[in-house]
Every structure is written in C-alpha cells, then in structure tokens.
C-alpha positions in Angstrom: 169.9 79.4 77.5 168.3 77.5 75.2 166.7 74.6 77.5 164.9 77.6 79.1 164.0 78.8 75.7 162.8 75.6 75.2 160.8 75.0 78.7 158.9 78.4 78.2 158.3 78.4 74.5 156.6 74.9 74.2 153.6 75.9 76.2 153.6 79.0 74.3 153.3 77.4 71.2 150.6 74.9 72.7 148.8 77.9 73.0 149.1 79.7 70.0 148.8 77.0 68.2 145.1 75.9 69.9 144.3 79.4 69.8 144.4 78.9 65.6 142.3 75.5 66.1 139.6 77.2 68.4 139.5 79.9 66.1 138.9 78.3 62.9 136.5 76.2 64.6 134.4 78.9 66.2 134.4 80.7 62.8 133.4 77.6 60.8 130.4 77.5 63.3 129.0 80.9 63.7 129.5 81.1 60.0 129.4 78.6 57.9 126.1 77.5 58.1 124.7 80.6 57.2 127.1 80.5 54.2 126.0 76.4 53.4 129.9 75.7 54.3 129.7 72.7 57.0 133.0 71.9 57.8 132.8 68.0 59.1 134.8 66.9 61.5 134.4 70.3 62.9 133.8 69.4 66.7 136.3 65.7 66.1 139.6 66.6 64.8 142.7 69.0 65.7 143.6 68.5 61.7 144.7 72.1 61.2 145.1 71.3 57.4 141.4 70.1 57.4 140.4 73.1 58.8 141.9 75.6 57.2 140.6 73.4 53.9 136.9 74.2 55.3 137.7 77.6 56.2 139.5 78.5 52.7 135.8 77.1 51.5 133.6 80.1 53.6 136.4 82.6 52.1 135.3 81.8 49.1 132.1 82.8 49.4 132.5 85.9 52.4 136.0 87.1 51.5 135.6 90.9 49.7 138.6 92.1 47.5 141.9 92.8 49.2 141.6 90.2 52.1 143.9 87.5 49.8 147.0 88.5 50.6 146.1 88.6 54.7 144.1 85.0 53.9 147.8 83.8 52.4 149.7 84.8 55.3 147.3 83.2 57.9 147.5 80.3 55.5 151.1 80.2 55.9 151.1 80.2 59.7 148.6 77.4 59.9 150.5 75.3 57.7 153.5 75.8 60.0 151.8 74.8 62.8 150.5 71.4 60.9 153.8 70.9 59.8 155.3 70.8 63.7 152.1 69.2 65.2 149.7 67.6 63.0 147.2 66.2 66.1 147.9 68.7 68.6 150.1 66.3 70.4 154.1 67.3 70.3 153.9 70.6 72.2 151.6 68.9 75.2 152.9 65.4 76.0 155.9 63.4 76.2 154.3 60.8 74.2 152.3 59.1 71.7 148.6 57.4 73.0 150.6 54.5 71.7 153.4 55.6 74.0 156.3 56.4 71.2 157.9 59.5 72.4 156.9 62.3 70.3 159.5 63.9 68.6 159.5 67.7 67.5 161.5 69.2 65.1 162.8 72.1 67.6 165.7 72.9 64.7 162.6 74.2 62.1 161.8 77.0 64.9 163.9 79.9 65.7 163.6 80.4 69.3 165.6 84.0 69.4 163.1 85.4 67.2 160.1 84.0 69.4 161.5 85.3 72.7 
C-alpha cells in the first residue's frame, strides 16, 4: 500500500536524513578545530552540500589510506539527501515558511527497497 509506504517512510527519512546533518556537524566541531578546519555556518544552516564541503576539507587532512572509497559512498548518500531536501524542509512540513506547498519528488525513491 503505497500511501502507507509513504506515511511511515517520510518520518523515517526526516530522521535519517537529520541524523547525517547532526553528524556532520558534531564531527566538524569536536574536530575541526583541532585540525584548523572551521566549517562556517556550522551551528546556522541544514545545507547538507555545505557541510559535507567542510567535512570533505577535515578528510583531507585526518583521512589515512583506504578510507576514499567509504568517504565516496557517504558522499553519495549525502548528496541524495540534498538532492530531495535541500533545507530540511520537504520530509517535515506541508509547506514552505512562505507557505508554497512543498513538493517532494517521491518517484526518485524506491520505497520497496526502504521497507
């Protein structure tokens, strides 16, 4: 039943997808400074794209060999969840602060293979 899909996998993507931002942010912070990587915007924006940006930055300089290819694939997940919700908006209200409806592009997730 897709609507139920739907209903249950939203907030599940809310979520995950906060869980990335928190992440990133609590890693730019413990770490960065140490590391002279200050990430601005750190405690202002839900700009995955940003983030990641900063956090590709402390890589950089931490990352040992072998940890590309696991940096890439977290890469790739990130950028999905830009791509769907670039202000961590679509997957918690109905609408814009300006009150457009938001619009999410349900079609670009599979929703079998996520429940």
């Amino acid at each position: 039943d897709r609507a139920t899909r739907t209903t249950l996998v939203l907030p599940i993507l809310f979520c995950f997808r906060h869980s990335v931002e928190t992440g990133l942010k609590r890693l730019l912070a413990e770490h960065g400074p140490r590391h002279h990587e200050i990430c601005d915007k750190l405690t202002s924006t839900h700009d995955l794209d940003h983030l990641w940006g900063c956090f590709l930055r402390l890589m950089a300089a931490t990352a040992g060999e072998g940890e590309q290819e696991g940096i890439q694939a977290a890469g790739a997940v990130v950028a999905a969840f830009h791509r769907w919700d670039k202000g961590s908006i679509a997957f918690r209200y109905a609408s814009t602060k300006a009150g457009e409806p938001v619009t999410f592009p349900l079609e670009s997730i599979d929703l079998l293979k996520l429940s």
